[in-house]
C-alpha positions as CSV (number, residue, x, y, z in Angstrom):
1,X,0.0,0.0,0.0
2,X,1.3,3.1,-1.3
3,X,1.6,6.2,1.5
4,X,-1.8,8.4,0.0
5,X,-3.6,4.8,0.4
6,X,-2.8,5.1,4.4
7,X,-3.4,8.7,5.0
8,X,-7.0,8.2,3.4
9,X,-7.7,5.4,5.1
10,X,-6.6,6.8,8.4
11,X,-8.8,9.8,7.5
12,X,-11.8,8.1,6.6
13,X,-11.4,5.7,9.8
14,X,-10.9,5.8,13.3
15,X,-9.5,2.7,15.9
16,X,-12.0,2.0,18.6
17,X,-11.2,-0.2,21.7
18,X,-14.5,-1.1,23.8
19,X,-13.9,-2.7,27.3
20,X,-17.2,-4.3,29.2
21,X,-15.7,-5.9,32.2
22,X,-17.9,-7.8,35.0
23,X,-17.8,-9.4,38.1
24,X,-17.9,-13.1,37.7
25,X,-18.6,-14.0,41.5
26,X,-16.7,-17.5,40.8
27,X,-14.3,-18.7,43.5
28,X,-11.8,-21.1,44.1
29,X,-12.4,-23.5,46.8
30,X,-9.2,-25.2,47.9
31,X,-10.8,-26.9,50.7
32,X,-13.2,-28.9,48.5
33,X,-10.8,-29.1,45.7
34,X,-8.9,-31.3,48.1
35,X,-11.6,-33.3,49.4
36,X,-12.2,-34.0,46.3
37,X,-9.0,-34.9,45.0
38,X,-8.7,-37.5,48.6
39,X,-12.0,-38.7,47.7
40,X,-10.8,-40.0,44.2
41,X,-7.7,-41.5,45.3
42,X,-5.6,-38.4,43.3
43,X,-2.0,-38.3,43.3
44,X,-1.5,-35.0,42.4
45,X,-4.1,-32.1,41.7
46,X,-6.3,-33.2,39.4
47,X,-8.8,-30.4,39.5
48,X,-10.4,-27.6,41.1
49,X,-13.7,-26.7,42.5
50,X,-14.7,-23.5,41.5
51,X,-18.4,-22.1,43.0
52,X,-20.6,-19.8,41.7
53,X,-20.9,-17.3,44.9
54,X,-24.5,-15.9,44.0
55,X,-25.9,-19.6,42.9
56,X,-29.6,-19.7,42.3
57,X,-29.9,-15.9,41.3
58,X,-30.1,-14.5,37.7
59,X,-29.0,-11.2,38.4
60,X,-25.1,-11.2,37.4
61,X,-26.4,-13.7,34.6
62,X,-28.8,-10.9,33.2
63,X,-25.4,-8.3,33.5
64,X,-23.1,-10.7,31.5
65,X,-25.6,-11.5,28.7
66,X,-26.1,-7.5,28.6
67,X,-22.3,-7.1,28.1
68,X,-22.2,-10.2,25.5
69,X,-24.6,-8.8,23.8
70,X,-22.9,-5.2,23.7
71,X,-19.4,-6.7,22.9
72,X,-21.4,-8.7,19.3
73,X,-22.9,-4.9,18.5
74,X,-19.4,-3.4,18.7
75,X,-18.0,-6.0,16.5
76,X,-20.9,-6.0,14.0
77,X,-20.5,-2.2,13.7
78,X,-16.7,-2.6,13.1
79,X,-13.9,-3.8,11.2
80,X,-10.7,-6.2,12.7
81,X,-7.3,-4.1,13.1
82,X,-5.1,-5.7,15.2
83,X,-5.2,-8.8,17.7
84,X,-5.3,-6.4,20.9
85,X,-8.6,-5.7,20.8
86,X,-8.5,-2.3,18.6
87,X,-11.2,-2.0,16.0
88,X,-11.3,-0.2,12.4
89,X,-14.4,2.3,12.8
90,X,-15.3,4.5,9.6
91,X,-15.8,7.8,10.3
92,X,-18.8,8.1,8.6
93,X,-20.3,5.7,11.0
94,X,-19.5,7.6,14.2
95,X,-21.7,9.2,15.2
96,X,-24.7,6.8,15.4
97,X,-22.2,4.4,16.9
98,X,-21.6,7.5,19.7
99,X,-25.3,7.7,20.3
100,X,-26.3,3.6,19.9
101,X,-23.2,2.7,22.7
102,X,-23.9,5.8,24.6
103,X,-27.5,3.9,24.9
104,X,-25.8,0.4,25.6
105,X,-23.5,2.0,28.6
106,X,-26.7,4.1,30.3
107,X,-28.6,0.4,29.9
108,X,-25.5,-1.8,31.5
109,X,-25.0,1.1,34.3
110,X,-28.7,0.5,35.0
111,X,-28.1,-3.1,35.1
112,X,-25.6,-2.7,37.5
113,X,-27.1,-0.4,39.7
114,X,-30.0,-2.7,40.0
115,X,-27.7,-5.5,41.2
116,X,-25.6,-3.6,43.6
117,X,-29.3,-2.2,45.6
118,X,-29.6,-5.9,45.4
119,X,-26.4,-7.3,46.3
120,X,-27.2,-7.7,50.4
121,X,-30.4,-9.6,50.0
122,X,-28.5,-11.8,47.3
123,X,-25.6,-12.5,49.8
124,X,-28.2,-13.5,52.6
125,X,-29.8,-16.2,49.9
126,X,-26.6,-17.8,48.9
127,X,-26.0,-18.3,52.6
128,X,-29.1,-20.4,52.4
129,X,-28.0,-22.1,48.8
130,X,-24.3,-22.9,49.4
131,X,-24.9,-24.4,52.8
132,X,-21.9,-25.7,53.6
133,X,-19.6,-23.9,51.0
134,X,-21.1,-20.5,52.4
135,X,-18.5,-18.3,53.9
136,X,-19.3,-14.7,54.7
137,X,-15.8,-13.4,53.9
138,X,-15.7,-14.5,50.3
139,X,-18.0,-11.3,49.6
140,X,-16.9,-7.8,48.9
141,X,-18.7,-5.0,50.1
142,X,-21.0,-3.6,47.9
143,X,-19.0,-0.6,47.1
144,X,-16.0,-2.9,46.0
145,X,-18.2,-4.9,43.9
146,X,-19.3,-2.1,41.8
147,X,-15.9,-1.5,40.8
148,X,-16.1,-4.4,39.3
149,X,-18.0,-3.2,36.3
150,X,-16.7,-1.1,34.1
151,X,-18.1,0.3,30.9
152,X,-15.9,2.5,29.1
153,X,-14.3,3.0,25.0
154,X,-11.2,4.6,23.1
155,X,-10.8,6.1,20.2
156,X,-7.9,6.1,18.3
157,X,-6.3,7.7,14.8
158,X,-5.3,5.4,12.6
159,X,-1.9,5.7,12.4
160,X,-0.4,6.3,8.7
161,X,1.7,3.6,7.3
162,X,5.4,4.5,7.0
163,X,5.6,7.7,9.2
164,X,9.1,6.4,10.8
165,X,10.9,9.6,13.4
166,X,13.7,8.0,14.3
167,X,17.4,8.7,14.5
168,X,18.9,4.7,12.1
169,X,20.6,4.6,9.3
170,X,18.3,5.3,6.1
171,X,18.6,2.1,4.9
172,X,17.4,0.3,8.3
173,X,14.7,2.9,8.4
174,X,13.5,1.9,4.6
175,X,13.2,-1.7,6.4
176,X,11.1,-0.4,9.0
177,X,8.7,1.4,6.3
178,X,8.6,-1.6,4.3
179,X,7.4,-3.8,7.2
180,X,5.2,-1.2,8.6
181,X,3.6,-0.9,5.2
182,X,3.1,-4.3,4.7
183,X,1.5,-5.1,8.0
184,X,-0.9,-2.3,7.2
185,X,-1.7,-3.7,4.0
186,X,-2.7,-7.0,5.5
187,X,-4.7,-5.5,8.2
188,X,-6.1,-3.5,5.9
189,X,-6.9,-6.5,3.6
190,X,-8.1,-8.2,7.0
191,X,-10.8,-5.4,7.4
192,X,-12.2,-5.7,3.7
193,X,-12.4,-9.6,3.8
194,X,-14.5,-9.0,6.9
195,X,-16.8,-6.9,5.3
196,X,-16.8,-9.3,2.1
197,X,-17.5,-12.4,4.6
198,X,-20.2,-10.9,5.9
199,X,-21.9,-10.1,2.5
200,X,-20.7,-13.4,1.3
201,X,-22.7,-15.3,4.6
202,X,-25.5,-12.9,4.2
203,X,-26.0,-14.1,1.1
204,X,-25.4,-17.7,1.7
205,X,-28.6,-18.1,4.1
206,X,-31.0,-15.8,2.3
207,X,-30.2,-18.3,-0.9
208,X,-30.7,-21.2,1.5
209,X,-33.8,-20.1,3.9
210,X,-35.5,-18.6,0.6
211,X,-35.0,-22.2,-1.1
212,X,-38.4,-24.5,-1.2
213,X,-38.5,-27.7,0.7
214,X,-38.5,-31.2,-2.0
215,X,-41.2,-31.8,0.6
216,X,-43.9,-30.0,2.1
217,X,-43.8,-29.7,5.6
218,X,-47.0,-29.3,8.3
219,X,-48.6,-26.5,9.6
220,X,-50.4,-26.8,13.2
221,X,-53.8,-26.2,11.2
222,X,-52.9,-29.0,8.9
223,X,-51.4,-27.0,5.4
224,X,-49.1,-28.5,3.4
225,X,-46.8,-25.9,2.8
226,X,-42.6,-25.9,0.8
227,X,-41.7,-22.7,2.9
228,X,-38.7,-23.4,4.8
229,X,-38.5,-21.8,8.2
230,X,-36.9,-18.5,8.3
231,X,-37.1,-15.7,11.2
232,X,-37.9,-12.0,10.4
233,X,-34.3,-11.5,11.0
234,X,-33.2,-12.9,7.5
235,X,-34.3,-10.0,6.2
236,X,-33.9,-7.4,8.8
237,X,-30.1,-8.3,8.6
238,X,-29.8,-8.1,4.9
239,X,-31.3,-4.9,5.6
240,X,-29.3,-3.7,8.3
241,X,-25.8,-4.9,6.5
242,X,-26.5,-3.0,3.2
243,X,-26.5,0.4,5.4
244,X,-23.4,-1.3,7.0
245,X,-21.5,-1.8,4.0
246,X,-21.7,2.4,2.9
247,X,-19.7,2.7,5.9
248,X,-17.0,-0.4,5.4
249,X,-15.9,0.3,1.9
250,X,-12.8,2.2,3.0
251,X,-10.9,1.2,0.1
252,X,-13.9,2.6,-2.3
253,X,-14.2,-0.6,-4.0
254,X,-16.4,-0.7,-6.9
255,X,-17.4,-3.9,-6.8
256,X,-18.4,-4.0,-3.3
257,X,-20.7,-1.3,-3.8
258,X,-22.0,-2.7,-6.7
259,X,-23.1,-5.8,-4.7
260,X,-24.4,-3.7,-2.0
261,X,-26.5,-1.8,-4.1
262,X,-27.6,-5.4,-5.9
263,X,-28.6,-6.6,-2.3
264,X,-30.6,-3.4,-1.5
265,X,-32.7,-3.4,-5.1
266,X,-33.1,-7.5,-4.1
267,X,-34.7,-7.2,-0.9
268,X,-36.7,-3.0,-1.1
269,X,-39.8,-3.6,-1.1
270,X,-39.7,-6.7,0.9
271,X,-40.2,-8.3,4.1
272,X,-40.3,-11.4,5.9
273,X,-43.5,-11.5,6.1
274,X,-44.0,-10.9,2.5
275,X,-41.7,-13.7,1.2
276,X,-43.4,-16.2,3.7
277,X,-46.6,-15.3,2.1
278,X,-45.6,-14.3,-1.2
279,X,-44.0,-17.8,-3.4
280,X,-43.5,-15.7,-6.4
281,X,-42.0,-12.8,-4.3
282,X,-39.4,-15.6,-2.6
283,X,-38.6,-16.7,-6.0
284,X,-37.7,-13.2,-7.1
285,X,-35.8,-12.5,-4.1
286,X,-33.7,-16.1,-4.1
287,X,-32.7,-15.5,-7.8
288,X,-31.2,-11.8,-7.2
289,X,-29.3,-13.4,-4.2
290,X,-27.9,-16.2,-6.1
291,X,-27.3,-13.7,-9.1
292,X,-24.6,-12.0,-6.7
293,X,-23.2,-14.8,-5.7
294,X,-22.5,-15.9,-8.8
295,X,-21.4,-12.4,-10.2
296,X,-18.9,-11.6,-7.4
297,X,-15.6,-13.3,-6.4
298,X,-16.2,-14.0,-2.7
């Protein structure tokens, strides 16, 4: 990649680093871990007992699902940069990023807060579900717990290929440009095959959902029908990923916007509703899918 590649790329994107951290409220037991290990006959040890200090309560398990499910958003609005965690985020996509996280983090802060008015009354029923594993000291105090949680993000330039201050020799410094370059080239390259995959597995199960069954299946009322079963989300993803893909195409490449713009004129006009209902709509729908797949190089 030639320098003007990297300084448009670095000014049409941004690196984002979001960190959801919980507390897990697992701890080691060593006392049963042992038992357990004398129990068995173990030479050495074999294992370790780990409990779940807030057993029988859904509360922290509502928290981490929150955060999972924040963590999939951030990666589905992004790109892959670099194996630290950093994330390619087109600058044309900020700010409803901004505002849709800044919703997230209020949400998860919620969550927390709700847990941590909570957390006495929970500590008082574990007593009663651990039995014998219950011991009081285990258990922050509240105020410790919520430290726990943390919510925050970072953004980042991108940094342009090549730009090398440093006091070396000229030629080790063409060495350090030509590596620097090429690593931005394949994380670069990286970014676009994501966006590519994505298309590509889009595409994939529309073509396969929006295929009829070689024989009908049964309805609770008793119809025949040779509608697979596919959610609403088949084509509210399709949907959402077309809007997606304005933003990814950092590299302007025509072809991906031309099978962007082939996926939006496939499904306008169209729901899942509609393609449930409507055999020759589905029909319609299936052949513009397969149509790109066959057209592009995925």
């Amino acid at each position: 990649m030639n320098t003007s590649n990297s300084i448009s790329i670095a000014s049409s994107a941004m690196l984002v680093e979001l960190s959801i951290s919980t507390w897990t409220a697992r701890k080691l037991d060593k006392k049963v871990s042992a038992e357990v290990d004398s129990a068995k006959g173990t030479k050495t040890n074999a294992g370790n007992y780990n409990k779940n200090l807030l057993a029988g309560t859904g509360f922290l398990d509502t928290i981490t699902k929150y955060a999972a499910n924040a963590r999939a958003w951030h990666i589905s609005q992004t790109l892959p940069w670099s194996d630290n965690g950093l994330r390619l985020l087109p600058v044309s996509n900020f700010i409803t990023y901004k505002e849709q996280l800044a919703t997230l983090e209020t949400n998860y802060n919620a969550l927390v807060q709700k847990f941590i008015v909570a957390y006495p009354n929970l500590v008082s029923a574990a007593a009663f579900q651990l039995g014998a594993l219950f011991d009081r000291e285990e258990y922050p105090d509240a105020e410790k717990i919520e430290k726990k949680f943390q919510f925050s993000v970072n953004f980042l330039p991108v940094p342009t290929a090549g730009d090398f201050r440093v006091d070396i020799g000229e030629e080790a410094k063409q060495e350090l440009i030509a590596s620097c370059n090429n690593a931005y080239n394949d994380r670069l390259d990286l970014a676009m095959k994501d966006a590519w995959g994505r298309l590509h597995e889009q595409l994939l199960r529309m073509s396969d959902r929006l295929a009829d069954l070689d024989t009908p299946r049964e309805l609770k009322n008793g119809e025949k029908v040779f509608t697979k079963v596919f959610r609403d989300s088949l084509v509210e993803n399709a949907v959402e990923l077309v809007d997606l893909l304005k933003h990814f195409n950092l590299t302007n490449d025509p072809s991906m916007e031309q099978a962007r713009v082939a996926l939006h004129d496939a499904i306008n006009h169209h729901d899942a509703e509609n393609l449930r209902d409507n055999p020759e709509a589905r029909v319609a729908v299936k052949s513009k899918v397969d149509e790109i797949l066959n057209k592009f190089n995925f």
